[in-house]
C-alpha positions, 0 to 999 in steps of 0.5 A: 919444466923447471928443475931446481939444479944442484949437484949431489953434495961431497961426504966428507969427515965429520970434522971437516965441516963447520959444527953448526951446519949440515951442508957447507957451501962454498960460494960457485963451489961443491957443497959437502956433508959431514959423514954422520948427517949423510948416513941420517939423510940416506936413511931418511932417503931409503925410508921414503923409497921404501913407501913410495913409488914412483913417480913423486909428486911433491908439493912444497908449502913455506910458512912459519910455526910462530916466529920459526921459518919451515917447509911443510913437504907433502909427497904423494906417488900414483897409487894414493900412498902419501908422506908429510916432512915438516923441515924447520929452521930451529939452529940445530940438527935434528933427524927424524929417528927410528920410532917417528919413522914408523909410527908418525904422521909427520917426520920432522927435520929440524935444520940450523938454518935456510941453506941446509933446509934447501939442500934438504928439501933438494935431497928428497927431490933428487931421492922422489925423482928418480936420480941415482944416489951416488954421492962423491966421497972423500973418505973410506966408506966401509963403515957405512957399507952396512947402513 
């Protein structure tokens, strides 16, 4: 089997990144996230751990709502309970909130652009897949303790 291979991205502070992006990613080096969307893209992690088991099965389907570029991302553990994840490229960030987590069909990502979709869809498969949530951190994470 063929796994998509890249290491858990750096928490860094927010003002380390480049506004516009999610994850940086520097060529052949570690890619970072900012602290605000790490503590989004681990709730979104929590909220698919705490309705699915494992295993995961994920199947991935790219196509385009009108002229934008999106992952539609449908999970499904062994029990028959399912997720649908809509990831599109907008330009922009946008999470999934509290009220689209428990009362939508589909929770929808909006990212700025390709690579932050990759790294996003390679989060929630490193979340269904069983590896441990451990990312590096360069900063103090006693305000996220409680998240």
């Amino acid at each position: 089997m063929k796994k998509l291979t890249m290491a858990p991205p750096v928490v860094v502070a927010d003002k380390a990144l480049i506004a516009s992006v999610i994850f940086t990613v520097p060529p052949q080096g570690t890619a970072s996230i900012g602290q605000s969307d790490s503590v989004s893209l681990e709730i979104l992690q929590r909220e698919i751990t705490s309705r699915l088991d494992k295993p995961v099965l994920i199947s991935v389907f790219p196509h385009r709502v009108g002229r934008r570029s999106c992952v539609a991302v449908h999970l499904t553990d062994a029990g028959g309970k399912k997720l649908d994840i809509l990831i599109t490229v907008t330009g922009n960030t946008l999470w999934p909130g509290e009220a689209e987590f428990e009362s939508s069909l589909r929770w929808n990502i909006c990212v700025p652009d390709a690579t932050d979709m990759l790294w996003v869809l390679k989060e929630i498969d490193r979340v269904t897949d069983g590896e441990v949530l451990n990312r590096p951190c360069l900063f103090v994470r006693q305000r996220f303790q409680a998240v």
